[in-house]
C-alpha positions as CSV (number, residue, x, y, z in Angstrom):
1,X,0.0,0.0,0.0
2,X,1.4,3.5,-1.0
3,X,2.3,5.7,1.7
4,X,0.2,9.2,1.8
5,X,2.4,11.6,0.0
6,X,2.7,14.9,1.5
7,X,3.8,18.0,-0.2
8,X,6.1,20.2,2.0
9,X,6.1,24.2,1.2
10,X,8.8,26.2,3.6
11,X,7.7,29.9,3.6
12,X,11.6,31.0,4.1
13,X,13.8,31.1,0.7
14,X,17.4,30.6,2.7
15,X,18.9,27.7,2.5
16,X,19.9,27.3,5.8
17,X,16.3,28.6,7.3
18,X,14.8,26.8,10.7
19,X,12.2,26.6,9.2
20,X,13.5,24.7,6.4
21,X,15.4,22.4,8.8
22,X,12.4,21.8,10.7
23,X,10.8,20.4,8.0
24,X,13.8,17.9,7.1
25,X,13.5,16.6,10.9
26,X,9.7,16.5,10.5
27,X,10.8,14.4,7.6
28,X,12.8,12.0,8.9
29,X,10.5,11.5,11.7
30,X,7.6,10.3,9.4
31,X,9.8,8.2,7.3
32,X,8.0,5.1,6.7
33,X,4.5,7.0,7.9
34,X,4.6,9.3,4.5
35,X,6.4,10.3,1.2
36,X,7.8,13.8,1.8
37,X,7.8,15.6,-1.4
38,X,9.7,19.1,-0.8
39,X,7.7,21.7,-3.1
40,X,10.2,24.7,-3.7
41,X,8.8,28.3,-4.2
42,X,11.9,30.2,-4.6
43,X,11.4,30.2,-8.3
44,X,7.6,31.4,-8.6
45,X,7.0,35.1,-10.2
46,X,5.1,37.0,-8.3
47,X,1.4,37.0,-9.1
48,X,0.3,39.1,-11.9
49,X,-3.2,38.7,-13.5
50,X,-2.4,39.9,-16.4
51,X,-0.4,36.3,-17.1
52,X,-3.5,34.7,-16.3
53,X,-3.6,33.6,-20.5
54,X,-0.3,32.1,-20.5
55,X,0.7,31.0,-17.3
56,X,4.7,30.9,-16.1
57,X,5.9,27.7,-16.6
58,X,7.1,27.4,-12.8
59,X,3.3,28.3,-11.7
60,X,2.4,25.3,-13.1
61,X,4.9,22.9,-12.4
62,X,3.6,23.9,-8.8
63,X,0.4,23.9,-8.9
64,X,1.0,20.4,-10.4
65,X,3.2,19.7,-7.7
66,X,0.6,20.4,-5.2
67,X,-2.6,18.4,-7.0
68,X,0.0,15.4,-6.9
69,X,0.1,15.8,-2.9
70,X,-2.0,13.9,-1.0
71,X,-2.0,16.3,1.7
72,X,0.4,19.2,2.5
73,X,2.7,20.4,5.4
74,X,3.3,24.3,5.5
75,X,6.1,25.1,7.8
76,X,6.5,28.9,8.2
77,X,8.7,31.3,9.6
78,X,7.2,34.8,10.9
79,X,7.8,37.7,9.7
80,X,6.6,40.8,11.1
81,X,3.7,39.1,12.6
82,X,2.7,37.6,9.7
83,X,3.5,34.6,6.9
84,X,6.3,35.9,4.4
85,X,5.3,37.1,0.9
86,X,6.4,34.4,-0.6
87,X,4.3,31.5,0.9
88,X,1.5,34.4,0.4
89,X,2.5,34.4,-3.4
90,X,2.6,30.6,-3.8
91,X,-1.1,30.5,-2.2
92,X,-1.9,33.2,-4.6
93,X,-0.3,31.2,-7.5
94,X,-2.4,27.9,-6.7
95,X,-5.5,29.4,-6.8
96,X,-5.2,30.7,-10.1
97,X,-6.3,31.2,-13.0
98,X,-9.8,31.8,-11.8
99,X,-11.4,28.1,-11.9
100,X,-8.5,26.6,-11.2
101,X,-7.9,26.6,-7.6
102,X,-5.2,23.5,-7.1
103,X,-5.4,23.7,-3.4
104,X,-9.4,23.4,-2.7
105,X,-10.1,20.2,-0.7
106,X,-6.2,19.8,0.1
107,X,-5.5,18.5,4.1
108,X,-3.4,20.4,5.8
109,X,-1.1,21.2,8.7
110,X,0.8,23.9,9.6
111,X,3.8,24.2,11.9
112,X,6.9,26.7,12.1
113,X,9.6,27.9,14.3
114,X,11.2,31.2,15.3
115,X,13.5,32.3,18.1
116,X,10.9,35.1,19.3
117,X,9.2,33.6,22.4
118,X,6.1,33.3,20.4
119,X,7.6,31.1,17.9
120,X,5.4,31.6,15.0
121,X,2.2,31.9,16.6
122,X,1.2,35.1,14.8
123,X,2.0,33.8,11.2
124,X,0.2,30.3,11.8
125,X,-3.1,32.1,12.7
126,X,-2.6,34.4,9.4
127,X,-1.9,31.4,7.7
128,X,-4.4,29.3,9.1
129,X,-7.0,32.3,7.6
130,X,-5.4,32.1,4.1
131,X,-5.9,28.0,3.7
132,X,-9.5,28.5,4.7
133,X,-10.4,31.1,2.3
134,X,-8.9,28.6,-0.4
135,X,-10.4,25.3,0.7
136,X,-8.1,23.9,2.7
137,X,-8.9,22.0,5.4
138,X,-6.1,22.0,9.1
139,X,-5.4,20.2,11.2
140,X,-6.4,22.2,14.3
141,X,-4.4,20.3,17.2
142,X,-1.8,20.2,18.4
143,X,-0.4,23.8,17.2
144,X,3.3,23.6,16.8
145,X,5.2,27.1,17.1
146,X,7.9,26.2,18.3
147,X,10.9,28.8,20.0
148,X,13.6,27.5,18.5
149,X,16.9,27.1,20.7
150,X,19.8,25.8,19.6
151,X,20.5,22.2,19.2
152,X,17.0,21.5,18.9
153,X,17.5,20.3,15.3
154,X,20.5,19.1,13.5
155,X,20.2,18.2,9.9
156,X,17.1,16.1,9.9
157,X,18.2,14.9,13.7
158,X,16.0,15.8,16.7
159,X,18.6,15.7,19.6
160,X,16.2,17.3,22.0
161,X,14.1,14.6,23.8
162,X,11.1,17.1,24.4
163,X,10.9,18.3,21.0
164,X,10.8,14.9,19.5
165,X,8.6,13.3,21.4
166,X,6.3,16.4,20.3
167,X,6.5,16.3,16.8
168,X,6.5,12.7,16.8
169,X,2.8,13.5,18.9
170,X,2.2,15.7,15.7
171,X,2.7,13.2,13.2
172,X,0.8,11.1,14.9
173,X,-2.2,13.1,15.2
174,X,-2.1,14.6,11.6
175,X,-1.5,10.8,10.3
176,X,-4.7,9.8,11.8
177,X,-7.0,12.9,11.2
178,X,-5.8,12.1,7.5
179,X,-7.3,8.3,7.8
């Protein structure tokens, strides 16, 4: 039996983000749960209506990229209060051409870490709006904003006991709310 395929957008364009290396350790954790498909936005124009005739060739690859997901994983970073303006221009991108909205009836969940004290509390709740304006249905527990510290995550390594045992809670719950 095929494992669920998850699509994973990052709302940070650095390579080295937290946010990006959350998602790898979120990855490794559900290995053997899921198939982690990483779905880059670094590349998308930004939104224009006026290329709603002839749509850029990397808006389609990911809106294709996102239809092929069985569910998706948006891990976000916060920036001034609020999702960056890329993950804002990817949501953007998927729901268009009018008609053609590639995220509507999409699972969700949404997670994201910051070294404010809030984590990325703010952001999730913006983003959390966004996905239900386009059809897409979260997972509304547990909420993962983490604070991050260092030597939480290495690589795709979860040294800290605590946070493990958390996101392993989190893949657990998201695994079942998508059965």
């Amino acid at each position: 039996m095929a494992l669920p395929r998850i699509g994973i957008i990052v709302g940070s364009l650095r390579r080295a983000s937290l946010n990006r290396q959350l998602a790898q350790a979120v990855a490794g954790l559900g290995e053997g749960r899921f198939d982690f498909d990483f779905i880059e936005i670094g590349e998308l124009p930004p939104y224009n209506q006026d290329d709603d005739d002839n749509f850029p060739a990397a808006a389609l690859r990911f809106k294709q990229q996102v239809e092929a997901a069985d569910a998706l994983l948006f891990v976000t970073p916060e920036y001034n209060r609020s999702v960056p303006g890329v993950l804002k221009n990817a949501i953007d991108i998927g729901t268009r051409p009018a008609g053609s909205n590639s995220f509507a009836g999409k699972h969700a969940a949404v997670i994201g870490t910051s070294p404010g004290a809030h984590g990325t509390v703010s952001a999730q709740q913006h983003l959390r709006n966004v996905l239900a304006a386009v059809g897409v249905a979260v997972l509304p527990q547990p909420e993962i904003a983490i604070q991050y510290r260092e030597g939480q995550i290495e690589g795709d390594q979860v040294p800290d006991e605590r946070l493990r045992k958390f996101l392993l809670l989190f893949l657990d719950r998201f695994e079942a709310w998508l059965r």
